[in-house]
C-alpha positions as CSV (number, residue, x, y, z in Angstrom):
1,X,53.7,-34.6,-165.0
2,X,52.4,-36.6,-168.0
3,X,53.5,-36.6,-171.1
4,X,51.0,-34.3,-172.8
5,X,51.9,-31.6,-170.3
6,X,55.7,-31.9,-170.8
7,X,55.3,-31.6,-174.3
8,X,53.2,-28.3,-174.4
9,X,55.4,-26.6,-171.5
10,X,58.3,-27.6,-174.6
11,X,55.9,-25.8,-177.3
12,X,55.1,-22.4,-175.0
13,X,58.7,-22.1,-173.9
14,X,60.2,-22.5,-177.4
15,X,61.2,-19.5,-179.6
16,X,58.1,-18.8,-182.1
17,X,59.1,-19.2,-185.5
18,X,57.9,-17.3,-188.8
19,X,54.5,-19.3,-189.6
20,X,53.9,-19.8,-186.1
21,X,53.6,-15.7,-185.8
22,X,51.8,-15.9,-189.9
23,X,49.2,-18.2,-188.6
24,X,48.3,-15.9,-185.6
25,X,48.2,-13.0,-188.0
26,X,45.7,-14.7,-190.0
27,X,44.0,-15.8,-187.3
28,X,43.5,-12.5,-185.7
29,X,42.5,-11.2,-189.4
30,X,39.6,-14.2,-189.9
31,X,38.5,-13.2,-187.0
32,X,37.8,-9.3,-187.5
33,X,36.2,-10.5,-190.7
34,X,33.7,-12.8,-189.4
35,X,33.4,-10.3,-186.5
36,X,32.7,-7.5,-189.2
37,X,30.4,-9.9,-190.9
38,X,28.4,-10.5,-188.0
39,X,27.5,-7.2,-187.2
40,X,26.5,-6.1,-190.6
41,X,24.2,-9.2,-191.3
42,X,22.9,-9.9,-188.3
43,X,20.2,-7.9,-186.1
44,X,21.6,-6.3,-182.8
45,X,19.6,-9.4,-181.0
46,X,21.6,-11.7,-182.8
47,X,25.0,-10.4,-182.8
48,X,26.4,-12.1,-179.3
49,X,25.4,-15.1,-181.1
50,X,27.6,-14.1,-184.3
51,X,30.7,-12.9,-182.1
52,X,30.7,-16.7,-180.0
53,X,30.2,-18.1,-183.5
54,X,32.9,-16.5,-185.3
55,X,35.5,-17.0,-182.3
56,X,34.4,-20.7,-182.3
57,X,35.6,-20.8,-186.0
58,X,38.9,-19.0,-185.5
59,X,39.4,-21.6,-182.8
60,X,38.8,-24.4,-184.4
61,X,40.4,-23.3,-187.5
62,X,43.8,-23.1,-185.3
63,X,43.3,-26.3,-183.5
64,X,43.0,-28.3,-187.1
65,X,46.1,-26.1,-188.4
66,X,47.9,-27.3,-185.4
67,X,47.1,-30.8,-185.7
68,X,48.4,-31.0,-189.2
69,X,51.2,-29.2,-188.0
């Protein structure tokens, strides 16, 4: 097992603590926002386009919180 795999099986089975379970909470509330914003602004042709966009932002949003973690 390398060393990049032990160390994430350490993160998942560790308690979660306070901003760990914030960040997901704002997370989750980005993303109805740019989910919301998508469907009013964009035609019904479009709108796929805005839900994979605004879930690509959420994720890299929490990989860069992460990383600065």
């Amino acid at each position: 097992m390398s060393k990049l795999q032990r160390s994430f099986l350490k993160y998942i089975k560790r308690k979660p603590s306070f901003k760990d379970i914030m960040l997901c909470s704002a997370l989750l509330l980005l993303e109805f926002a740019l989910l919301q914003f998508s469907k009013k602004f964009l035609d019904e042709s479009l709108s796929a386009y805005g839900t994979m966009a605004s879930l690509g932002i959420v994720i890299l949003v929490g990989i860069v919180v992460l990383r600065k973690k």
